[in-house]
C-alpha positions in Angstrom: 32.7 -15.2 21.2 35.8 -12.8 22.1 35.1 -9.3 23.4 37.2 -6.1 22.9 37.5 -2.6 23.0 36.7 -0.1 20.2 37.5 3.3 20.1 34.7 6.0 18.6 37.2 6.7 15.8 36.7 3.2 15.0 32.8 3.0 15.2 33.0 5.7 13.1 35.2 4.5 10.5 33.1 1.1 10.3 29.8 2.9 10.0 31.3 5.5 7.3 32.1 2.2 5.1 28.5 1.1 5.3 27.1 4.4 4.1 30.2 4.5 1.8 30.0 7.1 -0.9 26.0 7.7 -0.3 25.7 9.1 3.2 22.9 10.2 4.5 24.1 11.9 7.5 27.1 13.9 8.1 30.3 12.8 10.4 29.1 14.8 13.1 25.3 13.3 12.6 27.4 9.9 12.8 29.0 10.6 16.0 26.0 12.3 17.9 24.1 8.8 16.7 26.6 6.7 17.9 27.2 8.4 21.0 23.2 8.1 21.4 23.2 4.5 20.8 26.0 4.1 23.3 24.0 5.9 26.1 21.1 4.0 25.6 23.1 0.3 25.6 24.9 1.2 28.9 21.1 2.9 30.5 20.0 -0.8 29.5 22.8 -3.0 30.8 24.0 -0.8 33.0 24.2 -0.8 37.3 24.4 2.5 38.7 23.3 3.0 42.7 23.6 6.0 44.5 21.5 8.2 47.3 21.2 11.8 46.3 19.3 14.1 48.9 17.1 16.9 48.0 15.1 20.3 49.6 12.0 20.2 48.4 9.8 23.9 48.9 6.4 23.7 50.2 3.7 24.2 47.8 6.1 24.1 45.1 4.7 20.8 42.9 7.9 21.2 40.3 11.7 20.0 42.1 14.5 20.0 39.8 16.7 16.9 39.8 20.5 17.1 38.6 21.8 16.4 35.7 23.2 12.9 36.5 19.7 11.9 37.9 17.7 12.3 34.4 17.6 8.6 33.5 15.7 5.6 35.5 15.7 7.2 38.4 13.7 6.0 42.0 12.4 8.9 44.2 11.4 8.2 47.6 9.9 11.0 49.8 9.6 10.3 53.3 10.5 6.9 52.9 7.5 7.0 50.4 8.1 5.7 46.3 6.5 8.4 44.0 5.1 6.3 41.0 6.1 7.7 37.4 3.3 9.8 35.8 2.8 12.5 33.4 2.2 16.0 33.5 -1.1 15.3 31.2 -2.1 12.3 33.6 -1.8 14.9 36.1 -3.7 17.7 34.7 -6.5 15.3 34.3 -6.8 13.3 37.1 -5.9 15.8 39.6 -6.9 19.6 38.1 -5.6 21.6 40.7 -2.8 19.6 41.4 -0.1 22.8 40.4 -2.3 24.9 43.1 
């Protein structure tokens, strides 16, 4: 198996020769879905480590996290993990928990 590099221009090419005269999508629909699916691949094989440090308010449940921090992300506070959860999860097991 040999690897190399392809360029968008060239993704894009290829995939408008498999839609060929019946496309479904248009060239910028192509590229937004090929830019997607490129994201996705690199969040899956991908190794990215860094410490980011952030003020949290008092009483304020929400903290907003940069943009660079919006995929698989581990928050710690005070040393502490915070497990992933949902804002329905917390409205039900907790219902208060904005308060």
């Amino acid at each position: 198996m040999s690897y190399g590099q392809v360029t968008l221009t060239q993704l894009q090419a290829q995939l408008a020769e498999k839609y060929d005269s019946a496309a479904f999508w248009t060239a910028e629909e192509a590229r937004l879905a090929l830019n997607e699916g490129i994201r996705v691949y690199n969040m899956l094989t991908g190794f990215w480590r860094t410490t980011v440090s952030l003020t949290l308010i008092p009483f304020d449940p929400f903290l907003s996290l940069p943009g660079s921090l919006t995929y698989r992300t581990r928050l710690t506070v005070a040393g502490k993990p915070l497990a992933p959860t949902s804002l329905f999860d917390m409205d039900n097991g907790r219902p208060n928990w904005r308060a």
